[in-house]
N, C-alpha and C positions, 0 to 999 in steps of 0.2 A: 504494500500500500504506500502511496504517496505522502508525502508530511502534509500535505495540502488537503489532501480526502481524507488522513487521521485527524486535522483538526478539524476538519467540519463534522466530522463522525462525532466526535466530541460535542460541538453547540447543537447540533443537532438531536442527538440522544445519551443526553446527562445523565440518564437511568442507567443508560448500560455502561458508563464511566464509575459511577457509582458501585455499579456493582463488581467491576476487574476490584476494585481502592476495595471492597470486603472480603473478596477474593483472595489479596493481597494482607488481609490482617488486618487492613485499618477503617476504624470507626468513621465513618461518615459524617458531616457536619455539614449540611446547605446551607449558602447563606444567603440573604433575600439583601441587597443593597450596595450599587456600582461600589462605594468608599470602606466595602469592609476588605481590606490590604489580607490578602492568601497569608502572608509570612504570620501573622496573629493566632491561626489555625493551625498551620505546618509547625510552630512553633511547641504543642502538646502533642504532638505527634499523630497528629489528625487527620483526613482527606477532607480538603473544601469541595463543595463542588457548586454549583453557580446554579440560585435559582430565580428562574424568569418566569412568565404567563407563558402555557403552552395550551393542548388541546385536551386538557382531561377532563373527563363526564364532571358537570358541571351542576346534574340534577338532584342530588344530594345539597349541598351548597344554596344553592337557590331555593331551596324551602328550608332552610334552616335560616338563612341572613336576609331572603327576600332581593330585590335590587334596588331598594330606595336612596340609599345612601351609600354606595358603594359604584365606583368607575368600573367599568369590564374590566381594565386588568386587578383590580382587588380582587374579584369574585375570579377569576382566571388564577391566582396565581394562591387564593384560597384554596383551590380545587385542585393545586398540585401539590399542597402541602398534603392537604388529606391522602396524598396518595404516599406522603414519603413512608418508607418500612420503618415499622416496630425497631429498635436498636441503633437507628439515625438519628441524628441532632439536628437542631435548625437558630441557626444565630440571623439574628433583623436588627437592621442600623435604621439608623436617624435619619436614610439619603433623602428622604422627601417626607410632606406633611400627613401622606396616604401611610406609610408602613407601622406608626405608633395605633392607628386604628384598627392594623392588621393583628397588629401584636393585641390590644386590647381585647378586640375581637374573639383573637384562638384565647386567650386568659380565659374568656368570661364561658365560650363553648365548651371549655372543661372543666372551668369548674361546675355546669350544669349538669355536666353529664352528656352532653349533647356532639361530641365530637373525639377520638382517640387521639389522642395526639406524643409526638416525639418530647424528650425533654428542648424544653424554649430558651428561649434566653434574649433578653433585648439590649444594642450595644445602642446609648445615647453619647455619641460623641457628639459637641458642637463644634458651631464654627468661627462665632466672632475672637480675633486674634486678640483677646490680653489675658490677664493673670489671672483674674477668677475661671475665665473657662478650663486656661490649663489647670487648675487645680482640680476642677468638676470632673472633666475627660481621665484625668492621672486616677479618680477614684472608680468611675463606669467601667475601665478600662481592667484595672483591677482586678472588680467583680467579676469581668470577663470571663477574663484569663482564670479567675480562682471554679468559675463555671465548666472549663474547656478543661482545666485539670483534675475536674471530678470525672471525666468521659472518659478516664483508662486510658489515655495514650502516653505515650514514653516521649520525658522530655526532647527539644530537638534544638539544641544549641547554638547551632547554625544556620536558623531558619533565615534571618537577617540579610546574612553575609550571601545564601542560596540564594533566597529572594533580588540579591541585588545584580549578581552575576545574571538571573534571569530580564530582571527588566534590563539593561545595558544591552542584551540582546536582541530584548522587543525593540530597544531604538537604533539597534543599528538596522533593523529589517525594516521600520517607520521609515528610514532614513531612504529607501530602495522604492518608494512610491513615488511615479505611478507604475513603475513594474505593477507594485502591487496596488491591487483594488480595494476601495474602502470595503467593498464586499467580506476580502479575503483580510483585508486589515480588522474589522469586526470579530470575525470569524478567530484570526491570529489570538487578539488581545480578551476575548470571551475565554477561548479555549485555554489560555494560560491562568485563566481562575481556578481551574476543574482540573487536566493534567497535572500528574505527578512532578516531582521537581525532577526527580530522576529523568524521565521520560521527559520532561522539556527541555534538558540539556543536553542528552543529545537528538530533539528531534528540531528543535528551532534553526543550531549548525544546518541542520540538512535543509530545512524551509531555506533558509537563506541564499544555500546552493541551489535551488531550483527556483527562485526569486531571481537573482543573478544572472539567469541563462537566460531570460525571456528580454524582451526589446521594451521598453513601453509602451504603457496605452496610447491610444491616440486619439484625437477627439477632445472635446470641452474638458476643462479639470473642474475640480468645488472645491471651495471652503464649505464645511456643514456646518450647523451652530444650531441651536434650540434646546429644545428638551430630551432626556435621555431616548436612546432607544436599545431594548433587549435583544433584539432576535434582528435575524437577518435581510426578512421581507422587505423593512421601510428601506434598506439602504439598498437593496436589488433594486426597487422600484424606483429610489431615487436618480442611481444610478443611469436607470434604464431611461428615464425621463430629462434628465440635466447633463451625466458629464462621468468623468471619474473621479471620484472623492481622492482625494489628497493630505485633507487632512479632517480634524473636526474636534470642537471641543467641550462635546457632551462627557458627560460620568463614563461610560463603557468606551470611550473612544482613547486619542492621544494624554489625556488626563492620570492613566492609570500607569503610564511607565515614567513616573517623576519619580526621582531619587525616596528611598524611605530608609531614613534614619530614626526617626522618633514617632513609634505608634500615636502619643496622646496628642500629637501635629497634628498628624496624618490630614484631619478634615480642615482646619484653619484657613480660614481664606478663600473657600473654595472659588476652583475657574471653573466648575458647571455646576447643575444642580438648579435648584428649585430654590438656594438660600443663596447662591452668586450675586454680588451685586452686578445688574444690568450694563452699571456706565462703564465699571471694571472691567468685565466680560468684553463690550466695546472697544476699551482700549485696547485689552490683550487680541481683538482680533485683527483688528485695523494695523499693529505691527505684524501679524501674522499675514494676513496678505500683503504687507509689503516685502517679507520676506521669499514666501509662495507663486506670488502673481495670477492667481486663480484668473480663470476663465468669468465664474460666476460665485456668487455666495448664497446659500441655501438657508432660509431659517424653518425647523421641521417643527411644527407644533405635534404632531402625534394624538394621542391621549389625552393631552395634558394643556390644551388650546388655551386655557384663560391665561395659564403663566406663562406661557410664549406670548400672549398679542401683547402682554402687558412688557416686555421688553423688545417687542420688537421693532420701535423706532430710536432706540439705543442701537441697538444691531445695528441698521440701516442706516443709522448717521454715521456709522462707521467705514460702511464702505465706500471706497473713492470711486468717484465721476469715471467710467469708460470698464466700470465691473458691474455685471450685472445681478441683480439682485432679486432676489424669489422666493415666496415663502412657500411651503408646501405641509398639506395639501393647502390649498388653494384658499383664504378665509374667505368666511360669508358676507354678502353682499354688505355694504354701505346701511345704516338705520334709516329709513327714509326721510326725508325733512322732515320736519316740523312743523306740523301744518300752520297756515295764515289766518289770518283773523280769530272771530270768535273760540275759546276754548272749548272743547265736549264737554256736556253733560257732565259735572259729577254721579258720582254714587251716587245713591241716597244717604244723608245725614243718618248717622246712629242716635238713639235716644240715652240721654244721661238722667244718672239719677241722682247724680251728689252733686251740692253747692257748691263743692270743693272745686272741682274741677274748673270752674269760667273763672275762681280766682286764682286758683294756680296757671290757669292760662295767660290768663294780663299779667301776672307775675311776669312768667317767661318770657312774654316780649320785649317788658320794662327792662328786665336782666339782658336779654339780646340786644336791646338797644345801647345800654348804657354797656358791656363788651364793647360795641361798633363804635364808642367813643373813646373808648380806652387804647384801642388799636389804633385808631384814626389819630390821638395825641400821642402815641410813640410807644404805648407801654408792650411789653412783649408778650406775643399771643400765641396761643397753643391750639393745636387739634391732635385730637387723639383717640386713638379704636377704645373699645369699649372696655375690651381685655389690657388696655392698658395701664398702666399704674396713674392716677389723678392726684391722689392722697396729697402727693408731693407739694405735685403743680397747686394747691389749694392750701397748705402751709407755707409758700414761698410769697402768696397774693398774685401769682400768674394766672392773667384771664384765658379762659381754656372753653374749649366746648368739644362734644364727645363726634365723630365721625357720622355714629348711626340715630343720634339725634337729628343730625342735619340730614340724613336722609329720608329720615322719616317728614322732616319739614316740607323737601322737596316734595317729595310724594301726596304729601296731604296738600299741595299747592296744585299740583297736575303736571309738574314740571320736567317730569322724567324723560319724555321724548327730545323737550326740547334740550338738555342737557346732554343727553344720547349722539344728538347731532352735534352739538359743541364739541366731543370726543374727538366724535368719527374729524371732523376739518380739521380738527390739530393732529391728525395722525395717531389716536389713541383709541383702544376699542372701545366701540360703544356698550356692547354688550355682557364683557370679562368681567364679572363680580359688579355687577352693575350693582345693588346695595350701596355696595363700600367706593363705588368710584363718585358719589355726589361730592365732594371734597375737593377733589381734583376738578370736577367738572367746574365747580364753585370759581375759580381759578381764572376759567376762561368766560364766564361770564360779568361781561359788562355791560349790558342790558338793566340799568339800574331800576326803571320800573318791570320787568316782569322778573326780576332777581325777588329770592323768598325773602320776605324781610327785610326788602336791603341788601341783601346778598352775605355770604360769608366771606367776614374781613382774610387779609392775604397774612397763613400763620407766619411767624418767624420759628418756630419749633413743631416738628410732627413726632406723634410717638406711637411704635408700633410693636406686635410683635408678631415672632416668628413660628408662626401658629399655621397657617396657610402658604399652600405654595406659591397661590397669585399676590396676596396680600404685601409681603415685604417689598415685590417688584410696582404695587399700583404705587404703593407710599414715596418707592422711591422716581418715580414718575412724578407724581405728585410735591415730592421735593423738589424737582427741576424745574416744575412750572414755576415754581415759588421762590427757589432760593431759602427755603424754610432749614434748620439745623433737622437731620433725621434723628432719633433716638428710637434704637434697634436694642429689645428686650427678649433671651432666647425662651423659647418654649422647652422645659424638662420632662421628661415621660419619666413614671413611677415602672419601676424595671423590675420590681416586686411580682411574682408569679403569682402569691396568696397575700389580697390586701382585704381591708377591713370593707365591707359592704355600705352599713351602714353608718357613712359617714355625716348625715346630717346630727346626731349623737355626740359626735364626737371633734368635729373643727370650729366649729365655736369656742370654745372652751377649752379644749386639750389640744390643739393644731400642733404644737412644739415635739407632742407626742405621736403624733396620728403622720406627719409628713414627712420624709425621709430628709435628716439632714445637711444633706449635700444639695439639694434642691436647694432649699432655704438659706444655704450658706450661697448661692449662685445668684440669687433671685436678689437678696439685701444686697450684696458688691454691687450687683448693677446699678440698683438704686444710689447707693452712695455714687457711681460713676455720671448719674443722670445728677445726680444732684447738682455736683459740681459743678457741671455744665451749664445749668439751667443759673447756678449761679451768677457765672462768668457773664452771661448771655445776658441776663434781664438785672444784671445790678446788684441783685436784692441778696440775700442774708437767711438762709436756712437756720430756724429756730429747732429744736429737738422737741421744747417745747409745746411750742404750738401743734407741733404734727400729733403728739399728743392727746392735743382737747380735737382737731378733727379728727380722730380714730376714736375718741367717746361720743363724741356726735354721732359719727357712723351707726357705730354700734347702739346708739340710743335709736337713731332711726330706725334701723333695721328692728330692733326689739318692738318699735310699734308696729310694722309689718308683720312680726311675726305673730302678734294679737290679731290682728286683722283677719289675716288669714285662717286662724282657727278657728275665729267667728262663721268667717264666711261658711266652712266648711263644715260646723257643726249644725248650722240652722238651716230647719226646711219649711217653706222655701228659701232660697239663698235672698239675701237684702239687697245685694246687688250681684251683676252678672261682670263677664271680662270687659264690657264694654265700659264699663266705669273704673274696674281693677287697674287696668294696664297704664290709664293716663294718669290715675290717681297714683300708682306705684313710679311709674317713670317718669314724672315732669320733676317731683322732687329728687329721683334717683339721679338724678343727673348735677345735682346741685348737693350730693354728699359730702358730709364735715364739716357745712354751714349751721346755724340756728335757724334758718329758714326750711331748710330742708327737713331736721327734725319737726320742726314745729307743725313744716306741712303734712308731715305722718302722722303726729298724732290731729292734726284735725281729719282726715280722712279716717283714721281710726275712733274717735269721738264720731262720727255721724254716722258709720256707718251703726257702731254699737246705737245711734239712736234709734235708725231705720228696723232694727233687730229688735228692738224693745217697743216699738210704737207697731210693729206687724207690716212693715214697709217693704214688698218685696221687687225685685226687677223683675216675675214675671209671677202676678198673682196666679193663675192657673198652671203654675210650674209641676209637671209631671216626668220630665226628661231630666237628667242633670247629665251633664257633659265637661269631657275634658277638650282642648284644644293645645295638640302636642307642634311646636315649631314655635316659627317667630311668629309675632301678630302680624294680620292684617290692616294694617295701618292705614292704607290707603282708600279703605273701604271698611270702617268699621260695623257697617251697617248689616256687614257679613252676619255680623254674632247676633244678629239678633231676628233674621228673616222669618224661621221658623219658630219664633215663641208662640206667635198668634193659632199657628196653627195647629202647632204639635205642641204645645208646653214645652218647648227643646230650651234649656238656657245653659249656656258656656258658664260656669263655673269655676273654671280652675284653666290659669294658661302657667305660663314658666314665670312671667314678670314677676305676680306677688309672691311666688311659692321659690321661686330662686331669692327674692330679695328678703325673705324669712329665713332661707338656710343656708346661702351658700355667702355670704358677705360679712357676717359678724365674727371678728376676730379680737379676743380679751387677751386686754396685755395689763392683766393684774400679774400679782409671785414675783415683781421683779422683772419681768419681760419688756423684752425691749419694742418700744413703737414701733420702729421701722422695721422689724424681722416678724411684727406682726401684721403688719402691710405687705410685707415677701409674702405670706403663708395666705394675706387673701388672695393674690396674683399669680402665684406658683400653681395654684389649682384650679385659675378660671375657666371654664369650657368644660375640663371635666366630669362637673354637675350633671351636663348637659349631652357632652359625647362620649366620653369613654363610657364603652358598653356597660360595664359590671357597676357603676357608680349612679350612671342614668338609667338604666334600668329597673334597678331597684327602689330609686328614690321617683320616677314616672309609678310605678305602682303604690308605694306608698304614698302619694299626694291623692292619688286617681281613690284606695280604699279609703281616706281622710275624708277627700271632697263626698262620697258617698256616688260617685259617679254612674252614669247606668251605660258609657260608652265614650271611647274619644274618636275623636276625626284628628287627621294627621297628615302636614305639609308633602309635599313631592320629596324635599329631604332631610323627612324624619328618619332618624338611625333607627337600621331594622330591627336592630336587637333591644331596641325600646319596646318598639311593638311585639316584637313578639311576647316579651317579658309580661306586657297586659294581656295578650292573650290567652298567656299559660296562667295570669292571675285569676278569666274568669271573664275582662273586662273586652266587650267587643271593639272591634276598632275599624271604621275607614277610611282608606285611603283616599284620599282627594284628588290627587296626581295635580295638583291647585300649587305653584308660585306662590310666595308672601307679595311678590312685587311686580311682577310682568304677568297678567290675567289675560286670559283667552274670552274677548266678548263671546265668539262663536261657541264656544265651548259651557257657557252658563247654565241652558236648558238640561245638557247631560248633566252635570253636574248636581245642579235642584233636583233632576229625575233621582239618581242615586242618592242623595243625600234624605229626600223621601222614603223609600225603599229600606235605607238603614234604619230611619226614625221607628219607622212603622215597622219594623220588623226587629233584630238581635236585640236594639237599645229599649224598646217599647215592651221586649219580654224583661229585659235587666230591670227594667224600672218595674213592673207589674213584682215580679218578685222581692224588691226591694221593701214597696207599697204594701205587699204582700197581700195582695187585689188578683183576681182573675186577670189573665193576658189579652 
């Protein structure tokens, strides 16, 4: 056989590499993520072997996780774990924002019972380059290794020094393209994950000699650049359509034969990936085709289309005038204008039932107004994701306002298209994480009367983190339109195989205990890092103090939230529905570690208790109760309340008040320090809500609390939420319904089925509840 048809034998069927590497005495180890470096495995005396989404039965899989919230290669490469053998291991990195859900995922299927699985293991290596990360990575890194030396294998001393003789080789045959073909260069640097070291020293010598004898290709060359890619189709096809790749600088590409000295490095800095900085990425390509002189440059969105559109006029400003430039496949059309004149029809207005509300509205404009003055005299202004840390910015006196606040503005304004269009003419996609891109849109709008409010002033600091794979790229987008400082905060995975369930129990009050302390020690550095910064930047004088009395505000606020909500849920009928919950929870949530913010809790907590004591209900012939699993419907609240009249249906229970009851209060009594009690709320935002085993459990407990008879649940609710209420008892459907981009055409079906469930699963839940005939 040829070195050329041995490596493709190899990418091609990993199973049967696998099984020569058992054949051979050594324990198997797959590992799911381009940056987990072979010498790490080879090093306990281990076989790596490389796993990617292939073609295995997928119908197992699919009724177990459903496809809500999960990308074809998730469930794809779910579907190849289930297949690895009883006595193989499987290690999953940090390479992208998809694999921590993966890992979550198989955690939560076994510990149900619901899935066989290898012993797991999760490497969180980061990436931002200072000293709190190297210490984080120095410890993950550790646990690794202390994982990979429980598998039985015999140490291997020289895995380093093997490892390097081997890449030196991969670049000297990189060096020999376009002899060779990105095809075969894929194919090459895949196969060197999974071959033996033995076997690739002397098989790579021989590639090289048959690499050497050929002439080069001829025809167009490429630069590639985008999103990873696994397998070898997309680069035949690109191949086949563009040129011969030359070079490319995704995860599985030229990236993987840089010198490796120091594992806890390894990811720092990365030049691909999903956490790459975009403008970075730009620069290092833009010397790269001056070096190369490509024909054409390639940007491959794949799978993974929102995190590509959102860097790809970074890409594209890179390459020079007389190189041609292509994205592939091909993106979707242009949003269309925005149409002229009169605005559409709103929704229909929702019905409110609390006073609170029209004053906490004039509040928030007042509050917006007076920001827009604050910015507009010089003072330093902030936007920032939700998951972001605020705390800070609100003991320092930096005026700030939250990301998906403002997009909720936009939306309840009707603004979304035409901000869509402002994207698309600046060369940004209109439709990539469209939620999170109002901010950026914000930017490009100068239209002062149809701007929301006035418009959102231009930040001088953005903070974000790295939680999403489009996210860190919109922000940093969004930093270029602005000139705004970035403030980049890593997201940590709990790498714990058996962690506690119920955690609403327990992070209130005992977090210091409940959180592994290497998160916490990672999550405060940074703050201290942002602090400083924010110092420098806006003047002002970080108090310890003060951060202090707003982390008692907090927690006072949140403690009326946490009233409220028991209220809600212990009385029948409910006093009020989500239609009143969500503004009443989030106008002041947004203004936490103020006295206005408490004060707003407990008046929405005071009236509601009146409404409950006076027999005041949001739907006097309430016979349904209902959960509502995802984000609100903001832009049409009127959602939540279509069917009271007709079915007694009322939405009871959504995430706002029921998160801002248990996932936000952090007590820094015993001597604990404010600020590591603000890490311990941020270290585990999201959590709540998507790590399987944590939202799962806590959507069932809210859903048995509320007395629920049924949820309905967004297009990307996490499957194993739902399922979790399924196996509680509680009916659920699906919508297949957007928070933020609705299908007029689609509304009829929609009411059909939403009928259909009322009067049917949810209408038995509740007769039984009632304990009434059905």
């Amino acid at each position: 056989m040829s070195a050329l048809n041995r490596i493709l034998a190899a990418v091609r069927d990993p199973e049967a590499i696998a099984a020569e590497h058992r054949a051979a005495g050594k324990r198997v180890v797959w590992t799911l993520g381009w940056d987990i470096p072979r010498e790490l495995v080879d090093a306990h005396g281990l076989a790596p072997v490389r796993l990617v989404p292939g073609s295995h039965d997928r119908t197992a899989i699919d009724a177990l996780v459903g496809k809500a919230d999960m990308a074809e290669r998730g469930l794809a490469l779910l579907a190849a774990i289930a297949a690895i053998p009883q006595g193989d291991a499987l290690l999953i990195s940090h390479a992208d924002a998809d694999q921590p859900q993966i890992f979550a995922t198989l955690r939560e299927l076994g510990r149900c019972g619901a899935m066989t699985l290898p012993p797991v293991a999760f490497l969180d290596l980061l990436v931002i380059d200072r000293e709190p990360t190297h210490r984080y990575n120095a410890i993950r890194l550790a646990q690794t290794q202390d994982w990979l030396a429980g598998l039985g294998g015999t140490h291997a001393p020289d895995a380093l020094a093997t490892g390097e003789v081997i890449r030196a080789e991969l670049r000297t045959l990189n060096a020999l393209r376009p002899r060779l073909t990105g095809t075969e260069a894929h194919a090459l640097f895949a196969a060197a994950a999974t071959l033996s070291p033995a076997e690739l020293l002397t098989l790579l010598p021989q590639f090289r000699s048959e690499i050497e004898a050929r002439a080069p290709a001829t025809g167009s060359t490429v630069l590639l650049s985008g999103v990873e890619i696994e397998t070898l189709g997309p680069i035949q096809a690109l191949e086949g359509e563009h040129g011969t790749v030359i070079g490319e600088d995704h995860g599985w590409g030229e990236t993987r034969l840089a010198p490796l000295t120091d594992l806890t490095r390894w990811t720092l800095s990365p030049t691909a990936g999903c956490f790459a900085s975009a403008r970075e990425r730009g620069e290092r390509l833009a010397a790269r085709i001056a070096e190369t002189r490509p024909d054409k440059v390639v940007h491959y969105h794949g799978d993974n289309a929102d995190t590509a559109a959102w860097e790809t006029k970074a890409i594209s400003s890179a390459v020079p005038h007389g190189t041609i430039f292509a994205v592939s496949p091909e993106p979707p059309a242009p949003a269309p204008e925005a149409p002229k004149g009169p605005r559409p029809a709103p929704p229909p207005r929702s019905r409110k039932s609390l006073k609170a509300i029209a004053r906490f509205g004039a509040y928030q404009r007042d509050w917006f107004a007076e920001i827009r003055a604050q910015a507009a005299a010089g003072d330093t202004f902030a936007a920032v994701n939700a998951n972001a840390p605020q705390e800070m910015l609100r003991a320092l006196g930096i005026p700030f306002v939250v990301n998906q606040w403002w997009a909720s503005i936009v939306a309840a304004k009707q603004q979304s298209a035409r901000y869509a269009t402002l994207l698309a003419a600046a060369g940004l996609p209109p439709a990539a994480e469209a939620y999170s891109a109002q901010g950026a849109a914000a930017a490009l709008d100068h239209d002062a009367e149809q701007a929301p409010w006035g418009g959102l002033p231009k930040p001088d600091v953005l903070g974000v983190v790295l939680h999403t794979d489009a996210g860190p790229k919109l922000f940093e987008a969004w930093s270029d339109l602005t000139g705004a400082k970035l403030q980049c905060f890593q997201r940590t995975v709990d790498c714990r195989w058996e962690i506690p369930i119920d955690w609403w129990d327990g992070l209130a009050e005992d977090w210091d205990h409940f959180i592994e302390a290497e998160r916490l020690d990672l999550f405060e550095a940074e703050l201290k890092i942002a602090i400083a910064e924010l110092e420098q930047i806006s003047g002002k004088a970080f108090d310890p103090a003060r951060l202090a009395e707003v982390m008692d505000l907090v927690n006072e606020q949140e403690d009326y939230y946490r009233e409220t909500r028991d209220l809600v849920a212990r009385t029948v009928p409910a006093p009020i529905s989500v239609v009143d919950q969500m503004p009443a929870t989030m106008v002041p949530q947004w203004h936490r570690g103020t006295e206005w913010g408490r004060d707003a809790a407990k008046d929405f907590y005071e009236e509601v208790v009146q409404r409950a004591a006076d027999g005041d209900a949001a739907c006097p012939t309430e016979r349904i109760r209902l959960m509502f699993v995802g984000r609100g419907v903001w832009g049409d609240m009127g959602f939540y309340q279509r069917w009271e009249e007709s079915h007694g249906a009322v939405f009871v229970c959504s995430m706002y008040l029921s998160l801002a009851a248990d996932g936000y209060i952090r007590r820094h009594d015993r001597g604990r320090d404010p600020l590591r009690a603000l890490a311990a709320r941020f270290v585990t935002m999201g959590d709540e809500l998507r790590m399987a085993t944590w939202a799962g459990a806590w959507n069932v407990k809210e859903a048995l609390l509320h007395q629920v008879d049924g949820a309905m649940a967004l297009s990307d609710a996490d499957p194993l939420v739902l399922r979790a209420l399924r196996e509680a008892g509680i009916p659920v459907l699906e919508l297949d319904m957007d928070n933020y981009v609705r299908d007029p055409g689609a509304e009829e079906d929609l009411n059909r089925r939403v009928v259909a469930f009322l009067e049917g699963p949810a209408a038995e839940a509740s007769a039984k509840r009632l304990g009434v005939p059905a």
